[in-house]
C-alpha positions as CSV (number, residue, x, y, z in Angstrom):
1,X,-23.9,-11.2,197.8
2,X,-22.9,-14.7,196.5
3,X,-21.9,-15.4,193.0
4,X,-22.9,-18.7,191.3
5,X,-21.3,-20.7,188.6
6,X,-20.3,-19.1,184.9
7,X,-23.4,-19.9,182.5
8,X,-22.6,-20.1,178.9
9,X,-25.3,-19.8,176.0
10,X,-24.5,-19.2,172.4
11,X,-26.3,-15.9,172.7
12,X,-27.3,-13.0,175.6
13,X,-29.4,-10.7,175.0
14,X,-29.9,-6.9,177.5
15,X,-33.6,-6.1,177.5
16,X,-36.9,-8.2,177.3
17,X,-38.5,-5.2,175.6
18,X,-39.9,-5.6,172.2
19,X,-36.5,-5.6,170.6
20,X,-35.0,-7.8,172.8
21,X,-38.0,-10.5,172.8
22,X,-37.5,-10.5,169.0
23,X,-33.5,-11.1,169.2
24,X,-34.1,-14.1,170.9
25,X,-37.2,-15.3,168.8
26,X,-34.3,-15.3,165.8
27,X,-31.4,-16.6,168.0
28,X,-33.4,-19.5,169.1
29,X,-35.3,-20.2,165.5
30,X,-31.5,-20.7,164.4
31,X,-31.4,-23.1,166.9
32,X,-28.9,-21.4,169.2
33,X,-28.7,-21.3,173.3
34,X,-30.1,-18.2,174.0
35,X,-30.6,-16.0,177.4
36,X,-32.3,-12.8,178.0
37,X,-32.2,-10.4,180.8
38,X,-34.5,-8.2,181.9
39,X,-34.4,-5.5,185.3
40,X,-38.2,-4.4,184.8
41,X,-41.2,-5.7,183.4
42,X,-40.9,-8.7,180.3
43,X,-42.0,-6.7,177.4
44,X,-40.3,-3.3,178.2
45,X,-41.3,0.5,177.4
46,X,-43.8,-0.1,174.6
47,X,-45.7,-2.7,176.5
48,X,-46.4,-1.2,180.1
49,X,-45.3,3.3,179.5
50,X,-45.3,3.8,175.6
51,X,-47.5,2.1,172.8
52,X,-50.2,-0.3,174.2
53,X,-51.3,2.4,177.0
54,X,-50.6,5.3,174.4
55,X,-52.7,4.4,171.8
56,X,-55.3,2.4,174.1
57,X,-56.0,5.9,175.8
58,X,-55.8,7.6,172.0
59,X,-58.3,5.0,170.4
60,X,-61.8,6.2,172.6
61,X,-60.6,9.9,171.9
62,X,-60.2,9.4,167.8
63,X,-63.2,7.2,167.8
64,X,-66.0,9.8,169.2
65,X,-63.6,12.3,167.1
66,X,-65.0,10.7,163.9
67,X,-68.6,9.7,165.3
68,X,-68.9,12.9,165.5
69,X,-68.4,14.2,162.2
70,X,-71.1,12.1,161.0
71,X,-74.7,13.3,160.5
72,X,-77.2,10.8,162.7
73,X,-74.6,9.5,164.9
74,X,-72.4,13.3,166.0
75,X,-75.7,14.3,168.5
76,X,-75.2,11.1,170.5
77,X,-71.5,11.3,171.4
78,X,-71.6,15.4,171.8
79,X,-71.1,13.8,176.5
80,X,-68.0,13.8,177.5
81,X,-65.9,10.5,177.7
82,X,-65.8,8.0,180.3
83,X,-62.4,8.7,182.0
84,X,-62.8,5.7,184.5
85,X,-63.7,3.2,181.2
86,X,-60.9,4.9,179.1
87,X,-58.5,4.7,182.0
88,X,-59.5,0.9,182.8
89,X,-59.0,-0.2,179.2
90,X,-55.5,1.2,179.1
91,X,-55.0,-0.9,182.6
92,X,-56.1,-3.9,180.8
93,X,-53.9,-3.3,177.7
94,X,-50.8,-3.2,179.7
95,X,-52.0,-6.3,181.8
96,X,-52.1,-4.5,184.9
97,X,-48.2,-3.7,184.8
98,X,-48.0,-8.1,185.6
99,X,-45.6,-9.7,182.5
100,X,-46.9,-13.1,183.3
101,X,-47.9,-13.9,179.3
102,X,-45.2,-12.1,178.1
103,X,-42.4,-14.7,180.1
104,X,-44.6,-17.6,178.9
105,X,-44.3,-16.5,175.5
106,X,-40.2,-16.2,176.1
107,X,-41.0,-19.7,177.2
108,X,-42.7,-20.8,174.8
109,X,-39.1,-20.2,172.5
110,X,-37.3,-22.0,174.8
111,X,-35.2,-18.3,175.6
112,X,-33.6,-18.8,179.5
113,X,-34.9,-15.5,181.2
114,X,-33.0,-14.1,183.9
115,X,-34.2,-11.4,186.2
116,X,-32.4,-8.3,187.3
117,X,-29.7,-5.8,186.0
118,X,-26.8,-7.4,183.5
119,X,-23.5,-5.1,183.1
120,X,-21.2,-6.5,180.3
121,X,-18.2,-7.7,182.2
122,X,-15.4,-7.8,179.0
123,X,-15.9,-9.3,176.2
124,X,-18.8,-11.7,175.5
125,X,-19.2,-11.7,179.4
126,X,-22.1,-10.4,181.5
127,X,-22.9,-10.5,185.1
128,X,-26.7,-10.6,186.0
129,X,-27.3,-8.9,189.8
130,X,-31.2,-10.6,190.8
131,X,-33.3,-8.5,193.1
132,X,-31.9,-10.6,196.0
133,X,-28.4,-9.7,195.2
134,X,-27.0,-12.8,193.6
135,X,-24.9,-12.7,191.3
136,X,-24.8,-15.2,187.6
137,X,-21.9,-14.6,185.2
138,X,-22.9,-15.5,181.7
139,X,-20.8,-16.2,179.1
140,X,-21.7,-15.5,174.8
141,X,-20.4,-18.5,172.7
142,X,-21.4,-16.1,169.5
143,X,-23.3,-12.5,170.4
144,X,-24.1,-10.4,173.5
145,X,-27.3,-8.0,171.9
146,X,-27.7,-4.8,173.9
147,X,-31.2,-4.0,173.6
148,X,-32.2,-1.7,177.0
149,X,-33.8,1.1,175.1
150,X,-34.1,4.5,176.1
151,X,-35.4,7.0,179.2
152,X,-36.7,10.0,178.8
153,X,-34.7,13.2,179.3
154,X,-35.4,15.8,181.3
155,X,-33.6,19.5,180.9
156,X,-31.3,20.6,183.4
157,X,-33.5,23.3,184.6
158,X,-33.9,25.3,188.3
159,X,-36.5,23.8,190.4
160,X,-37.1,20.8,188.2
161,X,-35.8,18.3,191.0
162,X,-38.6,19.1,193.3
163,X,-41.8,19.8,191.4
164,X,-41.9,15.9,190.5
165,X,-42.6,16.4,186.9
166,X,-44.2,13.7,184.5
167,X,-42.3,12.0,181.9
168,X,-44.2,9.5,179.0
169,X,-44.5,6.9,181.7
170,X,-46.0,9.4,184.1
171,X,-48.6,10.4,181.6
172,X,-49.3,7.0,180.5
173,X,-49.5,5.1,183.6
174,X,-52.0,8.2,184.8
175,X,-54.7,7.4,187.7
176,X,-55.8,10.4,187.4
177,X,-57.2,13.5,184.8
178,X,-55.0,16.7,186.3
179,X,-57.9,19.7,185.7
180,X,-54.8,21.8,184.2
181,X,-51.3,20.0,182.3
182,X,-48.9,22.1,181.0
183,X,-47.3,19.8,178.2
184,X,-43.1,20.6,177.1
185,X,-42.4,19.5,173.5
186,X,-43.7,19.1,170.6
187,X,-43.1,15.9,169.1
188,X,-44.8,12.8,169.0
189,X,-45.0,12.2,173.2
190,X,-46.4,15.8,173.6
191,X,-48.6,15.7,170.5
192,X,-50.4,12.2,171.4
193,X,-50.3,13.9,175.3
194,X,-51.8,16.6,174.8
195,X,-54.6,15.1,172.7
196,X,-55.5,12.6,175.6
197,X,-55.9,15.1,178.3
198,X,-57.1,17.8,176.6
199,X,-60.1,15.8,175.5
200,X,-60.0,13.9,178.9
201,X,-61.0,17.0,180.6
202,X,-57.5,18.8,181.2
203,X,-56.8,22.7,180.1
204,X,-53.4,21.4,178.2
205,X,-51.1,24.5,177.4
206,X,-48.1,23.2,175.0
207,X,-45.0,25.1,175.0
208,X,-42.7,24.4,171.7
209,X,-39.6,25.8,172.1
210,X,-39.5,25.4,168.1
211,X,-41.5,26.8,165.3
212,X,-44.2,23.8,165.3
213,X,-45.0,20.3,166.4
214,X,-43.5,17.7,164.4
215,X,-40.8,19.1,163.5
216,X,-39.8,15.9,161.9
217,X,-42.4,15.6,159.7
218,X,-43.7,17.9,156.5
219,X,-44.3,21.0,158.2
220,X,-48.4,20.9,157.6
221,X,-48.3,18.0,159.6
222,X,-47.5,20.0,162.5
223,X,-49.7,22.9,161.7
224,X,-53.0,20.4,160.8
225,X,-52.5,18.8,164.7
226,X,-51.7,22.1,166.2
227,X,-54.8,23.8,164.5
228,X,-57.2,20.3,165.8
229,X,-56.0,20.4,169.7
230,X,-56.8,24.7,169.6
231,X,-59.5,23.9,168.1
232,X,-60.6,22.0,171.2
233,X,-59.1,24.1,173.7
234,X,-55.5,23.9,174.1
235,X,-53.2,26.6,173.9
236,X,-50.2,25.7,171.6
237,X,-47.2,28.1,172.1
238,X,-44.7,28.4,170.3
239,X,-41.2,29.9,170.0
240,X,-41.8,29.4,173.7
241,X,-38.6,27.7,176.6
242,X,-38.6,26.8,180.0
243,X,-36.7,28.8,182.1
244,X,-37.5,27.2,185.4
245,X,-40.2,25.3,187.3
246,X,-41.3,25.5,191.1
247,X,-44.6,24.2,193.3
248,X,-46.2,26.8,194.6
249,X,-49.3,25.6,196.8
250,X,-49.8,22.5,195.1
251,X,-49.8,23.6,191.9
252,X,-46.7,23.8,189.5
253,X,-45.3,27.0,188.3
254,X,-43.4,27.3,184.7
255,X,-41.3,30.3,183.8
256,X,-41.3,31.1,180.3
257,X,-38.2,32.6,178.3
258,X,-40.0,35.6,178.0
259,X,-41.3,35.9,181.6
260,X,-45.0,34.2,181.3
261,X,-45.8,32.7,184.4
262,X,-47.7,29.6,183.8
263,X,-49.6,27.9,186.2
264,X,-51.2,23.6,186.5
265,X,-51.4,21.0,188.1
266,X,-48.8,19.0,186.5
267,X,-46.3,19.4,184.1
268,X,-45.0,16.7,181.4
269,X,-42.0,17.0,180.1
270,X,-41.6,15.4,176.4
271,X,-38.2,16.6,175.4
272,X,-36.5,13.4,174.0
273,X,-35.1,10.6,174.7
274,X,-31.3,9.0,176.9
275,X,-30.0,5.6,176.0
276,X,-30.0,3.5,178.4
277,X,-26.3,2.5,178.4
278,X,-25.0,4.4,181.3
279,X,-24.8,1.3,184.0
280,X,-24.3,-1.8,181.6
281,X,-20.7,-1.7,181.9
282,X,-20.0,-0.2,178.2
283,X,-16.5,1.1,180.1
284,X,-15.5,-3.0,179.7
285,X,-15.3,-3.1,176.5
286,X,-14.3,0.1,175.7
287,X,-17.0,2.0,174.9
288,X,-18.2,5.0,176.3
289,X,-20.7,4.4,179.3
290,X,-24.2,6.0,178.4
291,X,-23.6,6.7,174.8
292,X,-25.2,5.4,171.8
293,X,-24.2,2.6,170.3
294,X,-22.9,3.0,166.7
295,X,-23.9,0.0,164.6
296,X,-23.3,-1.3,160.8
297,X,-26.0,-2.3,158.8
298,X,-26.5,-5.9,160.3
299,X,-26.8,-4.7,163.7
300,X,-23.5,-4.9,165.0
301,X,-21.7,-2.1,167.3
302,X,-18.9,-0.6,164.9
303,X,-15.1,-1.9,165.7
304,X,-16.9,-5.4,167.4
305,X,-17.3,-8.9,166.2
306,X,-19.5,-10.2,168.9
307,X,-21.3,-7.2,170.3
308,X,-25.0,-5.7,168.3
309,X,-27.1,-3.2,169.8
310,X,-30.7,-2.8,168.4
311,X,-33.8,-0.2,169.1
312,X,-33.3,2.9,170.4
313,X,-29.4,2.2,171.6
314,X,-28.5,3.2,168.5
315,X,-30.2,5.9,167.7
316,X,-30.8,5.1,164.3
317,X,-34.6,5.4,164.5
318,X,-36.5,5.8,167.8
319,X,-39.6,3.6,167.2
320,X,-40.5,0.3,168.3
321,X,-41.4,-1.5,165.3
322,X,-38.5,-0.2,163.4
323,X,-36.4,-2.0,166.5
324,X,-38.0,-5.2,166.1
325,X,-37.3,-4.8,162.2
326,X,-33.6,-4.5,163.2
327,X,-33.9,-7.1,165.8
328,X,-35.0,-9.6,162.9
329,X,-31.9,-8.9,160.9
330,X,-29.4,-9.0,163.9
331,X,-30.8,-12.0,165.0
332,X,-30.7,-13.9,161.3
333,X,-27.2,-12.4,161.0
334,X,-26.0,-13.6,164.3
335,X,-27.7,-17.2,163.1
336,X,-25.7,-16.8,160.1
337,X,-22.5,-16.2,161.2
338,X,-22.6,-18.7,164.2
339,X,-23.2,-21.1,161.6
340,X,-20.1,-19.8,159.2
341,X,-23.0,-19.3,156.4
342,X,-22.4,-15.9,154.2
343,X,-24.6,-13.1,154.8
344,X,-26.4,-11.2,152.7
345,X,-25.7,-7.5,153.4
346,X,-26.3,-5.9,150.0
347,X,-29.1,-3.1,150.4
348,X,-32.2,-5.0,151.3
349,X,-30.8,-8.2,151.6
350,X,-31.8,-10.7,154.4
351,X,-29.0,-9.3,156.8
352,X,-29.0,-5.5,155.9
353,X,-31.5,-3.1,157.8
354,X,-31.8,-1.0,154.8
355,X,-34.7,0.5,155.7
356,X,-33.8,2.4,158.4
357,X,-32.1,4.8,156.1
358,X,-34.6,4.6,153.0
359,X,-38.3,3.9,154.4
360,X,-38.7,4.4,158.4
361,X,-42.6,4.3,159.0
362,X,-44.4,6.0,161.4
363,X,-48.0,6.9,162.8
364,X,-49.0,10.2,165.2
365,X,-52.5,8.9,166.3
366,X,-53.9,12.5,166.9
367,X,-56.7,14.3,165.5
368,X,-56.1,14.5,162.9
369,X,-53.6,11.3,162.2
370,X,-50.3,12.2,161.0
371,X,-48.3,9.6,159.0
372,X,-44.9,9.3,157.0
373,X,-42.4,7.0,155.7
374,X,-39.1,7.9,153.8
375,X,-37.6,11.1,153.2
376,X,-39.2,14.5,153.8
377,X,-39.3,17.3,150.7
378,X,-36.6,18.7,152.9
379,X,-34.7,16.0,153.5
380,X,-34.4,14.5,150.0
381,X,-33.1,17.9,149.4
382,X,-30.8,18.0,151.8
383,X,-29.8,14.4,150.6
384,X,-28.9,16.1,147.1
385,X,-32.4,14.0,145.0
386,X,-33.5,16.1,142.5
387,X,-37.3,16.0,143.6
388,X,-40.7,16.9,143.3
389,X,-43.3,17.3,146.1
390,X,-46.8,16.6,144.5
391,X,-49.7,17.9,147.1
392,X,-53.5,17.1,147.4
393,X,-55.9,17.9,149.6
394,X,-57.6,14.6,151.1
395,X,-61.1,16.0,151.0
396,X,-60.9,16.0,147.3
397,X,-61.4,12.4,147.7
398,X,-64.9,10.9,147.9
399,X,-63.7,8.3,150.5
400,X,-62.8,11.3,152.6
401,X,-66.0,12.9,152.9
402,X,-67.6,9.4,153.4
403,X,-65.5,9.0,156.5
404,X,-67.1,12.4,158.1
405,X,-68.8,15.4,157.4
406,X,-65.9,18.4,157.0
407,X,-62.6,15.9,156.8
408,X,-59.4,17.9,156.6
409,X,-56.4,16.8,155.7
410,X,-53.2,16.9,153.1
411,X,-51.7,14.2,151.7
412,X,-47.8,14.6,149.6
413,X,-45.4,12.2,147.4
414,X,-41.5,13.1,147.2
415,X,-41.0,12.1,143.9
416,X,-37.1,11.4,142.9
417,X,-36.9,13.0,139.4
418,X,-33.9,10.6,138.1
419,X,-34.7,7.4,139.3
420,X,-38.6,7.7,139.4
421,X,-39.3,6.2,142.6
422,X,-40.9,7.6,145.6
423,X,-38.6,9.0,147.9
424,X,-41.2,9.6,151.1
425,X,-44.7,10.2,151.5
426,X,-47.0,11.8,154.2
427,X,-50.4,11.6,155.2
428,X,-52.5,13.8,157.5
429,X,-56.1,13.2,158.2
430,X,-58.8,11.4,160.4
431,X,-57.9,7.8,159.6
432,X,-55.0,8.0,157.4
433,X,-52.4,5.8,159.6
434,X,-54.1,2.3,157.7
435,X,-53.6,4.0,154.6
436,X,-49.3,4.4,155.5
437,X,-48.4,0.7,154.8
438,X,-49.2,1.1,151.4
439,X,-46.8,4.4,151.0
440,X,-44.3,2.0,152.8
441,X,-44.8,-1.1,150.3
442,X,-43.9,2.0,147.0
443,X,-41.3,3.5,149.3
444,X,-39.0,0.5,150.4
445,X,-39.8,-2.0,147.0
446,X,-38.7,1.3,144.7
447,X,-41.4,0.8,143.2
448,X,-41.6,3.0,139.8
449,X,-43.9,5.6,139.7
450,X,-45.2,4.4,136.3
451,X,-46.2,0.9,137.6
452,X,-48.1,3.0,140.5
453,X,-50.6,4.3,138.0
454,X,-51.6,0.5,137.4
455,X,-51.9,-0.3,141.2
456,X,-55.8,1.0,141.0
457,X,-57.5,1.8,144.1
458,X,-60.8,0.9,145.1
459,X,-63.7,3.6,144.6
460,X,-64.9,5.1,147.4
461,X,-62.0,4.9,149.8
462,X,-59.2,7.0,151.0
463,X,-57.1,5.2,149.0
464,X,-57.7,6.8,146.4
465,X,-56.1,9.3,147.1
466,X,-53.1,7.9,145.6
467,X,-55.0,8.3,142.0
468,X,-55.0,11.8,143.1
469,X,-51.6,12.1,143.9
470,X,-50.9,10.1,140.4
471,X,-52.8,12.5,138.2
472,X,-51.2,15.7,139.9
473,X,-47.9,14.2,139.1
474,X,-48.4,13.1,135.4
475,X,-50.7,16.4,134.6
């Protein structure tokens, strides 16, 4: 191993994901020195094992999902899908697993990537090992942003060491259709999962150690997915653990709590989410080696001046565009205090993630499509608003039954009873995830309920089920 001369930028940045990528665009567009590393593949999780291949296996599946509701068009797409098509678009949606025009666009910003696995070595200090074992030390004039994301988890349970089980980057990288998945979880990983491979071709049987899917979500956003994948021939379990796992011929054996013996041919396991801070030399600076990363509102680790973690690391909401929202304010807060300016870190000023406590978005591209930004009933409750939940059902708008013959879905506004504002609101139905920006617009501008009854939506879309939701409210 042979170590090379210290390197000093104004800025380093752990992780070429998403996050990172968008550190660096704001380090560099305020004109500081800025260097990113990256162990795996430019463009991270999201690119290559989570989003792009995700939703690019989802999008066939939802598509023939609403051809067929509709009278003239349902008889033609009754076939089963492609899987060779579906599973080549996916391939070309994550490049291949090649990064090539993801490091040009890193060069395009003038961002110095360096390849291979950076610890932080004290303060403002990190040591890059490249794949052939040399070693760079870099050195941060102003920031070091740790931005490595997250793994998935897997329980501590017998047998699971040998049965090789899928994770999300398993079930999205997928070759092959197993004829039988069993599917642990029930959150958004397991959801979207088991809606591929279920309609793919797979018997999927889901076992929720909770009372639903989606649990984080209005609870008849669980029940409306979970009654769609029966529906088409899963079996959704419930109330239902893991005790163990073994291969037994080939095929994979799962040992309920209650002693079912379940039987496939492979089993994912969606059962959260590790930071990936347990080999990036946290010990250094005197944090604790693969936790999570405490930050203030402008993205910087609590009890630091030079060190902000953004994205999953910590743990403040486990999406990737809410990452790339924080990555924008770190990155404009780290320009601003390189350059001695004041920030502005009043709520929803330029350097204050305010969002991530008010109006998180996010999208469950099933069938039916399950989306929510802001505060559950349960949670503004919890938070001590004094609210309303105002429900309608979707079909009771003509948009709805213009999109497909029999559309289902529920649609719900948290309203906050003393400050009139819109505390969260939650969407489920065919199509409803481009209707969620527009619930995110109310929810993060505060914008008054009264003033909503003037934004009119057009006639006949889904939209207009926020006149619905409008008229329940006033009466």
């Amino acid at each position: 191993m042979t170590e090379t001369e210290n390197i000093a930028y104004d800025v380093v940045v752990l992780g070429a994901g998403p996050v990172g990528e968008n550190v660096a665009d704001r380090t560099r567009a305020a004109g500081l020195s800025t260097a990113i590393v990256e162990s795996e593949l430019v463009g991270g999780e999201c690119s290559y094992w989570a989003c792009m291949p995700s939703k690019a296996l989802l999008r066939p599946i939802i598509a023939r999902a609403d051809a067929r509701r509709l009278p003239g068009l349902s008889e033609a797409v009754r076939g089963p899908l492609d899987t060779a098509a579906v599973l080549a678009r996916r391939d070309e949606y994550t490049s291949h697993w090649h990064d090539d025009g993801q490091v040009g666009w890193l060069d395009g910003i003038g961002a110095d990537l360096y390849r291979g696995h950076g610890r932080l070595a004290g303060p403002r200090t990190v040591t890059v090992t490249g794949p052939d074992g040399t070693t760079r030390t870099l050195t941060a004039r102003h920031a070091v942003a740790v931005c490595t994301g997250t793994r998935a988890q897997l329980p501590d349970l017998p047998g699971i060491e040998d049965v090789g089980p899928w994770t999300s980057r398993e079930a999205t990288s997928a070759k092959e259709v197993p004829g039988r998945l069993i599917v642990v979880g029930g959150g958004v990983v397991a959801a979207e999962m088991a809606t591929v491979f279920q309609a793919l071709g797979s018997q999927v049987t889901v076992l929720v150690r909770g009372k639903g899917l989606l649990a984080r979500m209005e609870p008849f956003a669980g029940e409306l997915v979970a009654d769609a994948l029966t529906e088409a021939g899963a079996d959704i379990r419930t109330g239902t653990s893991v005790e163990s796992v073994r291969r037994e011929n080939g095929a994979v054996v799962a040992v309920t709590g209650s002693g079912d013996r379940i039987e496939a041919d492979e089993i994912l396991f969606a059962t959260g989410r590790a930071p990936r801070t347990d080999d990036i030399g946290l010990d250094t600076v005197g944090l604790e080696p693969g936790s999570w990363l405490p930050v203030d509102d402008t993205l910087r680790v609590e009890g630091s001046d030079w060190l902000y973690a953004c994205g999953d690391v910590n743990h403040r909401a486990l999406l990737t565009h809410q990452g790339k929202y924080q990555a924008r304010i770190a990155g404009d807060a780290i320009g601003a205090r390189a350059a001695g300016a004041s920030l502005d870190t009043e709520p929803w000023g330029a350097h204050a993630a305010t969002a991530d406590h008010h109006a998180v978005p996010q999208v469950v591209f099933t069938d039916p499509e399950a989306a929510a930004v802001g505060l559950s009933l349960a949670e503004a409750e919890q938070a001590g608003h004094r609210v309303r939940a105002v429900d309608v059902d979707m079909s009771s708008v003509a948009g709805a039954g213009l999109y497909g013959e029999g559309y289902r879905g529920r649609a719900r506004m948290v309203v906050d009873l003393d400050e009139n504002i819109l505390r969260g609101v939650t969407f489920v139905g065919p199509g409803v995830g481009e209707l969620l920006h527009s619930a995110s617009v109310a929810v993060a501008g505060r914008v008054p309920v009264d003033r909503l009854w003037h934004a009119v939506p057009s006639y006949p879309t889904i939209s207009e089920v926020w006149l619905r939701l409008l008229e329940a409210y006033r009466g």
